[in-house]
N, C-alpha and C positions, 0 to 999 in steps of 0.2 A: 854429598854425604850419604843419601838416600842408596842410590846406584852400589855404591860403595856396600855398605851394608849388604842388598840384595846379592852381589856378586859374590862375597867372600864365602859362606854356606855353600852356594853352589860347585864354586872351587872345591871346596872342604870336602864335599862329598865326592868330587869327579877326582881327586886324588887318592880315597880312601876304596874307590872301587877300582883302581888301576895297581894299588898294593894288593890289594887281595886277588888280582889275578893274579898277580906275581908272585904270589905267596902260594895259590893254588897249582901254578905250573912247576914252581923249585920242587912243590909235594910231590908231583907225579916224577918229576928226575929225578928225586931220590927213592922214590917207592920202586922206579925201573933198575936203577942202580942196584936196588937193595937184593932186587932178587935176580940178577949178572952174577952178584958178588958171590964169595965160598962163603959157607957157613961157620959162623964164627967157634971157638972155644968156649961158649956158654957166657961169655960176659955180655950186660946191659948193651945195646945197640944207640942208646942214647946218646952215647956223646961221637958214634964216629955218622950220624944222621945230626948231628950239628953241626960237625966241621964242616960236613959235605955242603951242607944247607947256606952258611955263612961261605965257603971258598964259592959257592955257585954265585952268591951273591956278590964277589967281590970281584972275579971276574967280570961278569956284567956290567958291572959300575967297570972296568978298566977296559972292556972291550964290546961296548954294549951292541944289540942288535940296530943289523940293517933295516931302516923301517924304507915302507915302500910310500913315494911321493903322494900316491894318490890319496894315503890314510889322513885325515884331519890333523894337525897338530895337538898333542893332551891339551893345551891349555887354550884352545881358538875359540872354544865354546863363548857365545856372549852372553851377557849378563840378562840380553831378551830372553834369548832364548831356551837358557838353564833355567827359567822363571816358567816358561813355557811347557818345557817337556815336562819340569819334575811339580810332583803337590805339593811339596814344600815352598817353592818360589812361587805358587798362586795363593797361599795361605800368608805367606809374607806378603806379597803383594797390595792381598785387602786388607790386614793390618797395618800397613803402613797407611794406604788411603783412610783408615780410620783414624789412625793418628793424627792423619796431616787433617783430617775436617774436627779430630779434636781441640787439634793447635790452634785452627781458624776461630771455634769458638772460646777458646781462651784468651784469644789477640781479642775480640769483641767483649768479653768479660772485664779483658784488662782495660781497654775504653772506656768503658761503664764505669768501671773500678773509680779511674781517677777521673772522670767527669764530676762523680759524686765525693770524690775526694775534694774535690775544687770548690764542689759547691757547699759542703760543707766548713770547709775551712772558710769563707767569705761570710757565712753562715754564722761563724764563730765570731769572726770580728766585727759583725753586724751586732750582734750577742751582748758584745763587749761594750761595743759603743753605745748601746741601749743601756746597757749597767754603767757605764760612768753618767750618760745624761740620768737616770733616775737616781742616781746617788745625787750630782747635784739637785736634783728637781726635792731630794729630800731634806736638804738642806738649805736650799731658797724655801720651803712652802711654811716652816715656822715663820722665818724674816718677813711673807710676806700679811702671814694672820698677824704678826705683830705690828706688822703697819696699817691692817685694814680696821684691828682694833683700833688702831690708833686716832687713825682717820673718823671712825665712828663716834671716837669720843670726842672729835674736835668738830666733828658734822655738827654735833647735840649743842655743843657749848656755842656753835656758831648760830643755830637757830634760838640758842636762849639769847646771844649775844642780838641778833638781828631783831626777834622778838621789843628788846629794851628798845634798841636805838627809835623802836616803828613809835613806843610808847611818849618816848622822851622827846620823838618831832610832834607827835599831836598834841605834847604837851607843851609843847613852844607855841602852837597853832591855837590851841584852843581861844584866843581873845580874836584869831578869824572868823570874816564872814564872805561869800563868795557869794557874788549876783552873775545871771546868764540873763543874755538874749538882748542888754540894754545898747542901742543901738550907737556908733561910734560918731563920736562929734555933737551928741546932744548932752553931753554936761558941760561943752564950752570949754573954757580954757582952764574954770577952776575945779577940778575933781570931787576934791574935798568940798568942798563947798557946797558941789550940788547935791551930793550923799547928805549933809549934816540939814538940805532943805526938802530933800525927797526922801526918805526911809521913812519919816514920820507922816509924812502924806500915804506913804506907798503901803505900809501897816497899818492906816490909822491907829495910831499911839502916840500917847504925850509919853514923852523922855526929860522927866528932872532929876538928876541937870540934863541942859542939852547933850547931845552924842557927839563927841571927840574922839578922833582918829590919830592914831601913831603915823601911820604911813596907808596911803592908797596909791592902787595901781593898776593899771591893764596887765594881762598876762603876756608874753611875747612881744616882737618887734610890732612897730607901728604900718598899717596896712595902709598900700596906698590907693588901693581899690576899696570903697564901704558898702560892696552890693554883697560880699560873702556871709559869713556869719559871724557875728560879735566878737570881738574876744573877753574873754571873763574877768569880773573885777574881783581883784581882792582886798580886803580894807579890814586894817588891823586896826579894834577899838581902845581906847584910852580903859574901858570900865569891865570886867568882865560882866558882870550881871548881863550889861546891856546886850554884850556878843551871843551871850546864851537866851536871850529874850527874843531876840530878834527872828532867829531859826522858827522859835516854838510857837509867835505869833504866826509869823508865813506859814507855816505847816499846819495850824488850826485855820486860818483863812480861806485856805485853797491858794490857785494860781491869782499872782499877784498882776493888776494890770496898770501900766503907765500909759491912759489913753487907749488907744490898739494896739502896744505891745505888751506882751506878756512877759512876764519877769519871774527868775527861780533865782531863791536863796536859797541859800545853806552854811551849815558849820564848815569852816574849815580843818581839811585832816588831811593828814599825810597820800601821797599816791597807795601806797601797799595799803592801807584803812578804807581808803575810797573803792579799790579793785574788790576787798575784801566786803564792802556791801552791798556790792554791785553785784555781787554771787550769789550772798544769800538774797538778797532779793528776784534774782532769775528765776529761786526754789519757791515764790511764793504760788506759782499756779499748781504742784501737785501738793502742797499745804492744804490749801483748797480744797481739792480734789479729794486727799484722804480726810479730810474732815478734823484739820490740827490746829488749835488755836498756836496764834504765834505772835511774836511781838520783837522788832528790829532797838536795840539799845546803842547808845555810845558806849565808846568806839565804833565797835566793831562786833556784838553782841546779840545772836540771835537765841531767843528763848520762847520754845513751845511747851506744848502743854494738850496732849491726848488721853483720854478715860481715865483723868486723874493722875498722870503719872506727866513732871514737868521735870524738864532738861534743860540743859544749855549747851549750848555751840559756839567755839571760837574761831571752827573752822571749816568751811562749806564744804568739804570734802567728808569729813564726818557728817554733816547733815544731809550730804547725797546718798551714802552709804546706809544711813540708817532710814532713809526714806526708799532705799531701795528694799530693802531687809522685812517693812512695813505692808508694801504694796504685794511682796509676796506671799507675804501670810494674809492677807487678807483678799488676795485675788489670786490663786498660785497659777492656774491657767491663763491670764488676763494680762496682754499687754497693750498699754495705752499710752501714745504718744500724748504729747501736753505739748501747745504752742509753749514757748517763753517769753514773757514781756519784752518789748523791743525795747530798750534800752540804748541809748548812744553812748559806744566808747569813747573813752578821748579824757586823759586826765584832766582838761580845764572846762571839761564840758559836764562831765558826770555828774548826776544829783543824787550824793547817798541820801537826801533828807526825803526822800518821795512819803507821798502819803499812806501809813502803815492801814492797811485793813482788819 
């Protein structure tokens, strides 16, 4: 198409200078003619230098000149080289080479074009999929504050709920008493029997009436090895008074001894009651430390008392918290590790009744 283009102009113009010779020579045969001729009777000469003009031409057209071999043929010129000789076909030349490097960078445009055509449209439906998942995500997130209320208020009822039940076993408990350390196979075959002849040795205390038991027992399965450590007795009394006498004589006495073993009672209470005193008692060395009178109750009840201002604690996490709160207003640069009393864990082992200081 290009070629094409470049050639037809050049044509155009190598036709239009082959008429105008032609045009130029018909002039001079009739300007020669003209003046052969006789002088006419005074009319216009226009119309017999037309006839002449158009018969000269029509002749030619019907018997045209011999051309001589060696002359080019009018139309052999090629499309190089009419680009060559004439400025016209060098001025089209480089406007076509412009053209053809503007087409190159439009075929790279249009690349571009639909690259980011692509990438947009992917874009969109990325777009889209984001707007349906946040459309749901807007309508799951009330369902889910509706269910995390929900939960929250079943959390609360379940800690009040949990709360009772801790209440209602240590109140099943309370007529327990729990001994450690008594070594296994030394009350023989009758249990009871030897509780209702040793407590009142081991206290020295008279008991009227004598001490009667519901039920006594070792904790866990029976050991077939007796070099480890005791298992713990628990012995449920006929009397409460007696249940609650018994704790608060031990615990006035100090450690109690059977010959050379040493023996700990205590109240019976629930595992979460016993865990529960076992923590506030862990807090008794920065009590101490900050200088906080303090006093361990049943249950599960720890109550201080600093510069006049007395509290109570149900739960050793608030008395951590506020003992933390304490040490920093009173020391705010000052950190000070505090051992913790060793205490042994082990729910059949644990002594919530230690002696309060």
């Amino acid at each position: 198409m290009a070629t094409r283009a470049i050639g037809r102009p050049a044509l155009f113009i190598e036709k239009l200078r082959r008429a105008e010779e032609e045009v130029e020579a018909c002039g001079r045969g009739l300007e020669c003619r003209r003046a052969a001729a006789p002088k006419s009777d005074g009319k216009p000469p226009g119309n017999t230098a037309r006839q002449l003009f158009f018969s000269e031409a029509l002749r030619q057209q019907k018997h045209p000149p011999v051309k001589d071999p060696k002359d080019p043929p009018p139309h052999s010129h090629t499309i190089t080289g009419n680009m060559e000789e004439s400025p016209q076909g060098a001025s089209m030349d480089r406007i076509l080479q412009e053209i053809s490097a503007v087409g190159r960078k439009l075929e790279g445009m249009d690349s571009a074009v639909m690259a980011l055509t692509a990438e947009t449209r992917s874009m969109r439906l990325e777009i889209a999929g984001f707007q349906s998942q946040i459309s749901g995500l807007d309508q799951r997130v009330p369902t889910v504050e509706t269910q995390v209320a929900s939960w929250t208020d079943n959390g609360q009822e379940l800690m009040h709920l949990r709360s009772k039940l801790t209440d209602l076993e240590d109140r099943s408990r309370r007529d327990n008493i729990r001994l450690m350390g008594l070594p296994e196979g030394m009350e023989g075959t009758n249990l009871t029997s030897f509780l209702r002849d040793t407590l009142p040795k081991l206290t020295d205390t008279t008991f009227d009436p004598p001490l009667e038991f519901e039920r006594v027992h070792r904790l866990g399965p029976k050991r077939q090895d007796r070099k480890g450590r005791p298992r713990s007795i628990i012995a449920c009394l006929l009397r409460h008074g007696q249940a609650r006498q018994l704790p608060q004589t031990a615990r006035a006495q100090g450690p109690l001894k059977l010959g050379t073993t040493e023996i700990r009672l205590s109240a019976g209470f629930s595992k979460e009651t016993v865990d529960r005193r076992r923590a506030f008692l862990s807090l008794r060395p920065r009590l101490c430390h900050l200088d906080v009178k303090f006093g361990l109750f049943e249950p599960a009840r720890m109550w201080i008392t600093k510069n006049g201002d007395s509290r109570t604690f149900f739960d050793p996490e608030d008395l951590r918290t506020f003992l933390d709160n304490l040490q920093e207003q009173a020391h705010p640069m000052e950190t000070t590790t505090l051992p913790l009393q060793d205490i042994r864990v082990g729910s059949d082992t644990a002594d919530p009744w230690s002696v309060l200081e």
